[in-house]
N, C-alpha and C positions, 0 to 999 in steps of 0.2 A: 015608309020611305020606298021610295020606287026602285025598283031592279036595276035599272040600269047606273042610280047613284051607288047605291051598296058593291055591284063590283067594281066602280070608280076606285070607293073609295077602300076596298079590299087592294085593291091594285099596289094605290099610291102607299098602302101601311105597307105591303112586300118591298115594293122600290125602298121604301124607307129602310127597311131592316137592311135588307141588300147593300145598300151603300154604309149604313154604319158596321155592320159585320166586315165587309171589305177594307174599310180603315184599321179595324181592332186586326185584322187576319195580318196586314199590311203593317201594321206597326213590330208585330211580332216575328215578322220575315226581317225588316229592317236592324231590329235587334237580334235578330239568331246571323245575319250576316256579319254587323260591326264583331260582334264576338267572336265569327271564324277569321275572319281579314285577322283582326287582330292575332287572334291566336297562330295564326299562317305566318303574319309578319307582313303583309299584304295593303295597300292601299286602297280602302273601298270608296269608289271615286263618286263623285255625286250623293256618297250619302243616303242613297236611296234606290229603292228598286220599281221597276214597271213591270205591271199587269201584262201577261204575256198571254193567257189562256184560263178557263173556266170551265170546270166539265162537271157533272156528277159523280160521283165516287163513294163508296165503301168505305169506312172506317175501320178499325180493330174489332169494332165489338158488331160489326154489321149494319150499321147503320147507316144510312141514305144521308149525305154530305155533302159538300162540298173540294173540290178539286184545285185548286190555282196554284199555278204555277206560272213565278216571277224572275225575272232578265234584270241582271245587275253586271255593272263591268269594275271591274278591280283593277291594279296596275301593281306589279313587282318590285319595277325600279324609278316607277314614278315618272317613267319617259316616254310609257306605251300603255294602252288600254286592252286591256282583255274582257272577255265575255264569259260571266257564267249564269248559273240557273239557281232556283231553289223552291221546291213543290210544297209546299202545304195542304194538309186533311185536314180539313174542319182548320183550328187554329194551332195545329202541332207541326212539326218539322219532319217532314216522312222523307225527303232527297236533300242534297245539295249538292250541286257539282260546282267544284274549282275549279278548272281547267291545265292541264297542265304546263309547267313552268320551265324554261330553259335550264339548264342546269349551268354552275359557276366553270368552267374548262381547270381540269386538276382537281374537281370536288371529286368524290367517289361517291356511289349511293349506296353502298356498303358499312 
């Protein structure tokens, strides 16, 4: 097989892994969100989060990974949309930021 098929076809197996890796990573950001919304009290709107960034990154044990970090918006009272984030290593939950929430006038945060 000639050289220049074989890193065709080197290519299109990475593309391949790439975009099913991005789904399984992508599924499990979508399910570590519904579970904070919920847990929050929070409305995770759309259901779904977008791809915001891609780097390489370190993992715990040192190893050469993956980075992404995905942009999802929530809403409190269901009237207004908020923005937050949530970083994944490899397929684990290393950030998430909620963003912070108005407070009820007469609550105490005490």
């Amino acid at each position: 097989m000639p050289m220049p098929e074989i890193l065709g076809f080197l290519l299109l197996a990475c593309g391949a892994w790439f975009l099913w890796d991005s789904l399984k990573v992508r599924e499990r950001a979508n399910a570590a969100m519904r579970a904070a919304c919920r847990e929050e009290g929070l409305l995770f709107l759309d259901d779904t989060v977008a791809l915001q960034s891609v780097w390489p990154a370190r993992d715990d044990d040192g190893h050469l990974t993956l980075r992404r970090i995905y942009e999802f918006e929530y809403s409190d009272t269901g009237h207004n949309r908020c923005k937050g984030n949530i970083t994944m290593i490899a397929d684990a939950v290393a950030a998430l930021y909620i963003g912070p929430r108005p407070t009820i006038e007469g609550e105490n945060l005490h």
